[in-house]
C-alpha positions as CSV (number, residue, x, y, z in Angstrom):
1,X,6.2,17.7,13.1
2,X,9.7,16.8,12.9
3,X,12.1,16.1,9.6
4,X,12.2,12.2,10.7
5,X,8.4,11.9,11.1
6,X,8.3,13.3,7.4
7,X,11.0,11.4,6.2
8,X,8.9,8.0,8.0
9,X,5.6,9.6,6.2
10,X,7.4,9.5,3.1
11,X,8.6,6.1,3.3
12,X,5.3,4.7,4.3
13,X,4.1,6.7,1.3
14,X,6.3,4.6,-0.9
15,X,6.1,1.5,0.4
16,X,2.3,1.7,0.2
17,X,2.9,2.5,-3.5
18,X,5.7,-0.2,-3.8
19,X,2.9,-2.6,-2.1
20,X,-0.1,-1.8,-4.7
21,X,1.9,-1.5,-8.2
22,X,2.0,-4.4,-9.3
23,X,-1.7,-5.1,-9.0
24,X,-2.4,-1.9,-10.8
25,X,-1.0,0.5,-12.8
26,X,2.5,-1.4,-13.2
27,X,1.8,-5.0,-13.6
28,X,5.3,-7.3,-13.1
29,X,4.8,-9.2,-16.5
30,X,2.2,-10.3,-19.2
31,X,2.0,-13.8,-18.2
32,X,0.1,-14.9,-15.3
33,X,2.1,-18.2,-14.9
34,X,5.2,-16.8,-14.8
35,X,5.7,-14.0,-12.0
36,X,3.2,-14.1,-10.3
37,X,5.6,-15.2,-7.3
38,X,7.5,-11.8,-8.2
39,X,4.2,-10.1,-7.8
40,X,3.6,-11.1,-4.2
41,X,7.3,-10.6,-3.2
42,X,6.8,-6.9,-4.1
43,X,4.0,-6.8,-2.6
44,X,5.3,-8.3,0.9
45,X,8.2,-6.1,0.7
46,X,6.4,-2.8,-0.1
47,X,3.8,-3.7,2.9
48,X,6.9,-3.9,5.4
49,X,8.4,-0.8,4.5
50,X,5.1,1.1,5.2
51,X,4.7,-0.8,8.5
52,X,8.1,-0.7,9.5
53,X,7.9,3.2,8.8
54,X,5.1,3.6,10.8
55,X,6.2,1.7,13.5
56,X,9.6,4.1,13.3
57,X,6.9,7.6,13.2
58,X,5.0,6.2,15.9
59,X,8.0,5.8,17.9
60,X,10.1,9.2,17.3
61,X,6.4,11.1,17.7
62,X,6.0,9.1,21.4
63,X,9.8,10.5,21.6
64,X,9.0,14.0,20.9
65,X,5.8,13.9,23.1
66,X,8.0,13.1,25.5
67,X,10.4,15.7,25.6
């Protein structure tokens, strides 16, 4: 496996973790009311880094393959 393909395993790692936080084990805030737009924005952006990640470790994998 190359460094990049850990380095995009890593980042999907996170953003997975980014993505499911806030639902779990670190909620945003107390109040439902209140932030519960924050809560979906961290979720939306931890979801696109994992899929952008493993768009970018599908892609430099189909590179190695090729080589």
């Amino acid at each position: 496996m190359r460094p990049s393909s850990v380095i995009y395993l890593l980042l999907f790692i996170l953003g997975l973790t980014v993505a499911v936080a806030p639902w779990t084990f670190a909620p945003v805030c107390i109040s439902e009311m209140r932030c519960w737009v924050t809560r979906d924005v961290e979720t939306v952006l931890g979801l696109l880094v994992a899929f952008l990640s493993l768009v970018g470790m599908f892609v430099d994998l189909r590179g190695a393959a090729s080589e």
